[in-house]
C-alpha positions in Angstrom: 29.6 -9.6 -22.9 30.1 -6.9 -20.5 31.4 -7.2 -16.9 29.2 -4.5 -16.4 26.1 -6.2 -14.0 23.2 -4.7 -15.8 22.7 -4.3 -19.3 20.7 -4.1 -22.4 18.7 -6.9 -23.4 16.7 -8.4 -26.1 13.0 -7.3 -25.0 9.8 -8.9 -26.4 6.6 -7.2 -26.8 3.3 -8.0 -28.1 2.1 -6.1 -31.5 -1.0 -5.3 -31.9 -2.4 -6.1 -28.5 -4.8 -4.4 -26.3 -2.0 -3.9 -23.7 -4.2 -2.6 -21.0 -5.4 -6.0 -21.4 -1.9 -7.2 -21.7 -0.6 -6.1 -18.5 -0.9 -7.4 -15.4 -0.2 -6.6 -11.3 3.0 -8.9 -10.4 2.3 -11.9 -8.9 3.1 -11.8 -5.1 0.6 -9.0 -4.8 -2.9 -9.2 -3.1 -2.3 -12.9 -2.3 -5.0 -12.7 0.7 -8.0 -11.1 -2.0 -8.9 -13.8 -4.6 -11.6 -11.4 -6.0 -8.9 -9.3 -7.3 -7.5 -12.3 -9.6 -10.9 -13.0 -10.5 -11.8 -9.6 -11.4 -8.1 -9.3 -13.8 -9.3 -12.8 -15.1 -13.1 -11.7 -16.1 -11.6 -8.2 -17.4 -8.9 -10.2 -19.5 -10.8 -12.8 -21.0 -9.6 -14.3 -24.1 -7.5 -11.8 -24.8 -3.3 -12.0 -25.0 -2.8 -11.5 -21.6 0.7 -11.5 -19.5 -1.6 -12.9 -16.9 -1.5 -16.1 -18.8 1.8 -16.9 -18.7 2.4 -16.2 -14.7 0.8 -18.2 -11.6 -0.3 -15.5 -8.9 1.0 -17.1 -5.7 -2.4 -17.0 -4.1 -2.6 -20.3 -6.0 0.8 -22.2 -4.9 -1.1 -23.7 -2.5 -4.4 -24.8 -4.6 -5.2 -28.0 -5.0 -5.4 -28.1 -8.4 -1.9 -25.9 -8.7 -0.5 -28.4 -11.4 -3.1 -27.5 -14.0 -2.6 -24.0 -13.4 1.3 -24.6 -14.0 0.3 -26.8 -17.1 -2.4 -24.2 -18.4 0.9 -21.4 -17.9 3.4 -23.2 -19.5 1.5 -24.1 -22.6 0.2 -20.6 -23.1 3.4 -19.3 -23.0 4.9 -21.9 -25.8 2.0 -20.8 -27.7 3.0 -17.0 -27.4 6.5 -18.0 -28.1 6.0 -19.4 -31.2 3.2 -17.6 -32.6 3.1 -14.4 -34.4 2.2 -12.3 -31.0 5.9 -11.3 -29.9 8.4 -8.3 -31.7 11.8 -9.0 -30.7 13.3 -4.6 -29.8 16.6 -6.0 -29.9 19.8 -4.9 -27.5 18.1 -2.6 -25.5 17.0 -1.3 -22.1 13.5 0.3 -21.6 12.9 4.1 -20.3 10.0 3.5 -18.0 7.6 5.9 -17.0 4.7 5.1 -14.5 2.2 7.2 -13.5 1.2 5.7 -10.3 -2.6 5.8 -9.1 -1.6 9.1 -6.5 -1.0 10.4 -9.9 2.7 10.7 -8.6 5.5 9.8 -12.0 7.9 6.8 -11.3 10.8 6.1 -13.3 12.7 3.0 -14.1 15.3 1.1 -16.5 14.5 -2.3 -17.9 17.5 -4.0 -18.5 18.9 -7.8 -17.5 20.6 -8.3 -14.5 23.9 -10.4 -14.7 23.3 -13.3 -11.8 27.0 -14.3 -11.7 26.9 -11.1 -9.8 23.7 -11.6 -7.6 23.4 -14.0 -4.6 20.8 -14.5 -1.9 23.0 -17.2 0.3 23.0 -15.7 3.6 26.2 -14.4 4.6 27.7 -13.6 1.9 27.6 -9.9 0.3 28.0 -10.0 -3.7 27.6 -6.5 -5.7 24.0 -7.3 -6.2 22.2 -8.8 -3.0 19.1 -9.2 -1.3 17.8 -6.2 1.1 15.3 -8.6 3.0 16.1 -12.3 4.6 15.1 -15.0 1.3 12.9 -18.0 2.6 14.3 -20.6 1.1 11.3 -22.6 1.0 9.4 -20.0 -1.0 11.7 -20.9 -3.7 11.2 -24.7 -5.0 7.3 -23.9 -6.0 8.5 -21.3 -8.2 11.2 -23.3 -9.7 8.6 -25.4 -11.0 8.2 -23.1 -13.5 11.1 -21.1 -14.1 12.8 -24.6 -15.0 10.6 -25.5 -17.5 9.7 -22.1 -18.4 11.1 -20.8 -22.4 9.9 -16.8 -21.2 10.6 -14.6 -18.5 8.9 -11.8 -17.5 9.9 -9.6 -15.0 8.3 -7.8 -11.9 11.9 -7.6 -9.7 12.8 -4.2 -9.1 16.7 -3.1 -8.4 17.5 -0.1 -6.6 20.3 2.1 -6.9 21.8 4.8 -4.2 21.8 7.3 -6.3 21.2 10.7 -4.5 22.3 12.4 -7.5 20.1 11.5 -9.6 23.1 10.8 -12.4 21.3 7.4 -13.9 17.7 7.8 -14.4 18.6 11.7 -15.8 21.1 10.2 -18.3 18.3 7.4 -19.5 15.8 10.2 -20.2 18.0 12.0 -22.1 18.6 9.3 -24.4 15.1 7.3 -24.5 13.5 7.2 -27.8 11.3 5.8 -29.4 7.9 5.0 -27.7 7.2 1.4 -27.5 3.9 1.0 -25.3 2.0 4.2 -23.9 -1.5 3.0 -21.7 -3.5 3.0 -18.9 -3.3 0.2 -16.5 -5.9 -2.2 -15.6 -7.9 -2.1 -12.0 -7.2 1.7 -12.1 -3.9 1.5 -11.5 -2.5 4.4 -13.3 -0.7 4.2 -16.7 2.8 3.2 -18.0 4.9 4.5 -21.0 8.2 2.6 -22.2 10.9 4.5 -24.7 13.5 2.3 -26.1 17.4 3.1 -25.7 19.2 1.7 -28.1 22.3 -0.1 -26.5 24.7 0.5 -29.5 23.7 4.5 -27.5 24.0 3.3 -23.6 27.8 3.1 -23.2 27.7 6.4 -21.2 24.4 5.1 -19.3 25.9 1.8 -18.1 29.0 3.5 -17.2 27.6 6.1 -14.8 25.4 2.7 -13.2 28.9 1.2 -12.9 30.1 3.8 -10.9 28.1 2.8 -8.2 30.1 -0.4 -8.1 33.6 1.6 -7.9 35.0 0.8 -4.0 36.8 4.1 -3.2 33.3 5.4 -4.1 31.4 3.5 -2.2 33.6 3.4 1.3 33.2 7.2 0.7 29.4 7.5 0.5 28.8 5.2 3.3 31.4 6.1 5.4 32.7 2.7 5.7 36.1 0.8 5.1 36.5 -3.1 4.5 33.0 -3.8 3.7 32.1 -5.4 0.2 30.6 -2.8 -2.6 26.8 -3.3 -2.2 26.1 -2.1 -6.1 22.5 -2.8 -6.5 19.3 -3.6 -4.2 16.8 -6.3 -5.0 14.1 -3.9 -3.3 10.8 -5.8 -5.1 10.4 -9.5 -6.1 13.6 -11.0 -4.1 12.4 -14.2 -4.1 11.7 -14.3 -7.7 15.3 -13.1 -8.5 16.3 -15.7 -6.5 14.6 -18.6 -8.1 16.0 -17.2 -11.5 19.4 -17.5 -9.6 18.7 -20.9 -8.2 17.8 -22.3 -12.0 21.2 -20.6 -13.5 22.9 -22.6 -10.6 21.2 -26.0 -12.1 22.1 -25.2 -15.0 25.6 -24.3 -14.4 25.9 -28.3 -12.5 24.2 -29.4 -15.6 25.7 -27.8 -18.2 29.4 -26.5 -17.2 30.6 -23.7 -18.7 28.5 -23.3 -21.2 25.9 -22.1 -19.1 28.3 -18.7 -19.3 26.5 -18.0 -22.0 22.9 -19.3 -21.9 19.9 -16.8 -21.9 19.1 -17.9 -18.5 22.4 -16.3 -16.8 20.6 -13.2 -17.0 17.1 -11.9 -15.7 15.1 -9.5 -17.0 14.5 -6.6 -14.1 13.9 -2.2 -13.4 16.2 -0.4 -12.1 14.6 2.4 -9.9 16.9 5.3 -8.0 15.7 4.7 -4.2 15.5 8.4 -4.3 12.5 9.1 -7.2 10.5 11.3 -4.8 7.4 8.5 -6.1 9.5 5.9 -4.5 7.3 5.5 -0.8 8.5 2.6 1.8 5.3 1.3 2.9 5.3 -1.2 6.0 4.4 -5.2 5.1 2.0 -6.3 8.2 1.0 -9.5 9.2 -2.5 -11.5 9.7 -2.4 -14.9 11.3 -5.4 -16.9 10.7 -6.9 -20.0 12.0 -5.7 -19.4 15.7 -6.3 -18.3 19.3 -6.0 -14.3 19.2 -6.3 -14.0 23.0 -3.3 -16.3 23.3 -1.1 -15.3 21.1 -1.2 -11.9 22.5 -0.5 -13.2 25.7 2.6 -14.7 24.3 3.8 -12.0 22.2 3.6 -10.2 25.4 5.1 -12.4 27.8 7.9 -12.9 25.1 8.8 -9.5 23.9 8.1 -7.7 27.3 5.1 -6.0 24.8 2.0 -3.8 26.8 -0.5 -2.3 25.5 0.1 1.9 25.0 2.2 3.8 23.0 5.4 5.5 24.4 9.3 4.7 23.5 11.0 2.0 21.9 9.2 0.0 19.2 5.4 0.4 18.6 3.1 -1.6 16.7 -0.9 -2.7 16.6 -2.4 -5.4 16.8 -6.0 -5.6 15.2 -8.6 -8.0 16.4 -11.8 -8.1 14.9 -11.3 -4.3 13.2 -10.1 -3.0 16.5 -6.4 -1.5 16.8 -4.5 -2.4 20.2 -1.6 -0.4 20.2 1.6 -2.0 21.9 4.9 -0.8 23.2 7.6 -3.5 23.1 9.8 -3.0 25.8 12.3 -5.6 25.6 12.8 -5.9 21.4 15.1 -9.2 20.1 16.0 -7.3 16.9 17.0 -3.7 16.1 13.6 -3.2 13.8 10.6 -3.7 15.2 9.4 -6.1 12.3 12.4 -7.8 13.2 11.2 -8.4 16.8 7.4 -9.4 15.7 8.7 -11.9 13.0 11.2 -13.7 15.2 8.2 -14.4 18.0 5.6 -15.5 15.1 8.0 -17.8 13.9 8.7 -19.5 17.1 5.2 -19.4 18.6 3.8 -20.4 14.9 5.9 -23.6 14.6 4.4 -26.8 13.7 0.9 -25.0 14.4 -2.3 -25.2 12.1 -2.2 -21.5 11.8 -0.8 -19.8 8.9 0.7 -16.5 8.3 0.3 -13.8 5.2 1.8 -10.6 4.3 -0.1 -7.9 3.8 -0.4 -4.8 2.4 -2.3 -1.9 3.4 -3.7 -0.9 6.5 -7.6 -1.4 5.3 -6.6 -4.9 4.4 -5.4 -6.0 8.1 -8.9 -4.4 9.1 -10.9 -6.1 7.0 -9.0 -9.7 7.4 -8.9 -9.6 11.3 -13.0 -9.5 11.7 -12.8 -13.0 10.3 -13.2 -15.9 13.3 -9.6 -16.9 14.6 -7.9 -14.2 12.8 -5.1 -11.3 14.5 -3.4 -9.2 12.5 -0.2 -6.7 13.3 0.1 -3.2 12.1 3.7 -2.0 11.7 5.3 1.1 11.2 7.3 1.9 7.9 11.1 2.7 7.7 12.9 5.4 6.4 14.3 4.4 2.4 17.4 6.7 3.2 18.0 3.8 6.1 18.1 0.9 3.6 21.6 0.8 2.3 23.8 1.6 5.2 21.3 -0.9 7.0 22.3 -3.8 5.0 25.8 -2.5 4.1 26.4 -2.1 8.2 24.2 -4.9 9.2 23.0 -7.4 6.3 19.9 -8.7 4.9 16.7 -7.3 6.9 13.8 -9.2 8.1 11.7 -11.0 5.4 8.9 -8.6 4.3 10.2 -5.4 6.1 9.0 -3.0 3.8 7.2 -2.4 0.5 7.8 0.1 -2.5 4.5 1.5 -2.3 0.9 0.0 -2.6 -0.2 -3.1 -4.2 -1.4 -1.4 -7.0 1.7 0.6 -7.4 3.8 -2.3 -8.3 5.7 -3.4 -11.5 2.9 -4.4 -14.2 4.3 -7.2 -16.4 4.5 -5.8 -19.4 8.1 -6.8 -21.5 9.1 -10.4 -21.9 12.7 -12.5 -22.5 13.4 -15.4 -24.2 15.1 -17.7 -21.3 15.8 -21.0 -23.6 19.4 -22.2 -25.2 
C-alpha cells in the first residue's frame, strides 16, 4: 500500500436503485428538527435507502436507541449480502454537487489512511482535527462502527490548495459516470465520475505535495511546526470514532490490523478554496433554563453589554428577539471560543442541555420555546483556518460549518469495513 495518506478505494454502490431515494443528509445535521427525519423517513419508505443503515444523532439519546442500532445493523448485513451493492473497484470518485444556491461543489472520494490521522489533543499528525473532539461524543457512535461490516462516509477533508492543482487534475481524468440525480428535500443534485486508480498516480502525487515540509514552512510562513497535510473540516467526530475502532483493533489484533479494511475510512476531499465552499457560523440554543440568568452571568463573566462596537460581537435571541452584545473582556481569541468556554462552566452539572445549530432562522424559531436562549455568532474567514490551527491548534468545538444543513455530504458510496 501507499505511504501516500489518501487513496483510491474499493467503492460500493447500489444498482438499480432509485438513488434520490438512496441518498440521504449526513447524520449530525438538523439534530434539533425531528420533522425533517420524519419527512426523509415517509419520502424513503421501503425503498433501499442509505438512511437505513446510519442512526441520525437526534436519536443517541432516545429511549429506545438500541432498537434503532439493532434495526441499522441488520439492514446493513442485509445490504451486504444481498444482490443490492456493485463493487467500482480501486478507485476514487469525481464529485460534483450542485448545491441548493445552485452554486457547483467539487470533491474526491477516496479513503483516508488513519495511521496518519489523530484527534488526541496536542499532538499534530499530517491529518488532524480543525475543531476541539468531545471525547464523550465518541463511545455512542462506537457502538456501531464496532459492530458495523459498512461504512459510509459524510467526513469531508480539506486541502490548502490556492492553486487549484488537485480538484483540476481529478476532472481531467474523471470518467465514467456512476450516479447523476437530484437530491431529496430539495437539496440540489450530485454527479460522481469514477477515476480509475491504475490512472491516479499523477493525482495522488500532486495531493502529496501538500505534505512536502519545505513546502509547507514556505506557504505558511512558518519554521519548526509539523506539516498540517489535510483538514477534517466536516464530520470530525465521526473520523474519529473510525480512528478510535482501528485503535481497538490494533490492541486486539497486532499487526495485522496493518492491513484490515478498517485502517482506512472512506472520506471527500474538498480544496478550502472552491468558491461554493462558504464558512457558516454554528450557534447555540440552551434549553430547559433561566434565560434572564444566564445572561446575567454571561455578562458578569465575559465583561459582555448589550450594543455593538469593537471586539467580539454576538446575539443572543430570547423568544425571536435578537440582543446584540459586545464582549469586552474575551477568554479566547475567537469569539465562539469565549461563549463556549462560559456555557460550559455555567452549564455544569445543570438540567439544561446545549445543541448546535445551524442557521440563523433555526435559533429564531427554537428560542420562542419556554426556558430556551439561543446565541447568534459571527462566521470566520476559511482563508484563517489553516494558519489558525497550524499557529495555534485545534479551534473550539463547532466553530464553523461548510455551508448549510442542506448543503452537506449526502451519503451516497459505501465501504466494506470487515476482515
Amino acid at each position: 500500500m501507499s505511504n501516500s495518506p489518501f487513496l483510491p478505494a474499493d467503492i460500493l454502490l447500489p444498482r438499480n436503485a432509485d438513488m434520490t431515494r438512496w441518498a440521504c443528509v449526513a447524520c449530525d445535521q438538523y439534530t434539533s428538527e425531528p420533522a425533517y427525519w420524519a419527512d426523509a423517513d415517509a419520502f424513503v419508505g421501503a425503498a433501499p435507502s442509505a438512511l437505513r443503515v446510519v442512526l441520525p444523532e437526534l436519536y443517541l439519546n432516545a429511549e429506545d436507541v438500541s432498537a434503532r442500532e439493532a434495526a441499522v445493523l441488520s439492514c446493513m448485513e442485509d445490504y451486504r449480502t444481498g444482490a443490492l451493492f456493485e463493487t467500482v473497484e480501486n478507485s476514487f470518485v469525481f464529485v460534483e454537487r450542485r448545491l441548493r444556491s445552485g452554486a457547483l461543489r467539487r470533491g474526491l472520494v477516496g479513503m483516508l489512511d488513519l495511521e496518519a490521522y489523530n484527534y488526541g489533543e496536542g499532538v499534530k499528525p499530517a491529518v488532524r482535527a480543525t475543531e476541539g473532539t468531545v471525547l464523550s461524543r465518541i463511545p455512542p457512535r462506537l457502538r456501531i462502527r464496532s459492530r458495523a461490516s459498512l461504512e459510509l462516509p459524510h467526513v469531508m477533508l480539506l486541502i490548502d490548495d490556492a492553486e487549484d492543482t488537485v480538484l483540476s487534475a481529478a476532472e481531467a481524468l474523471a470518467g465514467e459516470v456512476l450516479y447523476d440525480f437530484p437530491l431529496m428535500q430539495s437539496s440540489g443534485s450530485i454527479r460522481g465520475r469514477r477515476i480509475r486508480g491504475e490512472e491516479a498516480a499523477d493525482l495522488i502525487a500532486a495531493i502529496d505535495a501538500f505534505g512536502d515540509p519545505a513546502a509547507f514552512a514556505a506557504r505558511y510562513q512558518i519554521e519548526g511546526e509539523a506539516v498540517l497535510h489535510i483538514a477534517v473540516g466536516d464530520g470530525n467526530h465521526s473520523l474519529a470514532t473510525a480512528k478510535a475502532h482501528y485503535e481497538n483493533l490494533k490492541a486486539e489484533l497486532g499487526e495485522a490490523a496493518l492491513s484490515h479494511p478498517a485502517r482506512y475510512a472512506l472520506c471527500e476531499l474538498v480544496n478550502l478554496h472552491d468558491t461554493s465552499l462558504e464558512f457558516e457560523p454554528i450557534h447555540r440554543i440552551v434549553t430547559n433554563t433561566d434565560p434572564a440568568a444566564l445572561l446575567a452571568a454571561f455578562e458578569a463573566a465575559c465583561g459582555a453589554r448589550r450594543g455593538t462596537s469593537g471586539g467580539h460581537n454576538l446575539e443572543a435571541v430570547i423568544g425571536g428577539e435578537r440582543i446584540p452584545y459586545t464582549v469586552e473582556n474575551p477568554t479566547e481569541p475567537l469569539c465562539v471560543g469565549t461563549l463556549q468556554k462560559f456555557l460550559d462552566a455555567y452549564l455544569s452539572g445543570s438540567a439544561a442541555e446545549i445543541d448546535y445549530i445551524h442557521g440563523d432562522d433555526v435559533v429564531l424559531s427554537l428560542s420562542r420555546e419556554e426556558n430556551s436562549v439561543g446565541f447568534l455568532l459571527p462566521a470566520m474567514a476559511k482563508e484563517e483556518l489553516f494558519p489558525a490551527v497550524v499557529r495555534g491548534g485545534a479551534l473550539p468545538r463547532k466553530t464553523f460549518s461548510m455551508g448549510e444543513a442542506a448543503d452537506k455530504r449526502f451519503y451516497v458510496e459505501a465501504r466494506s469495513i470487515t476482515g
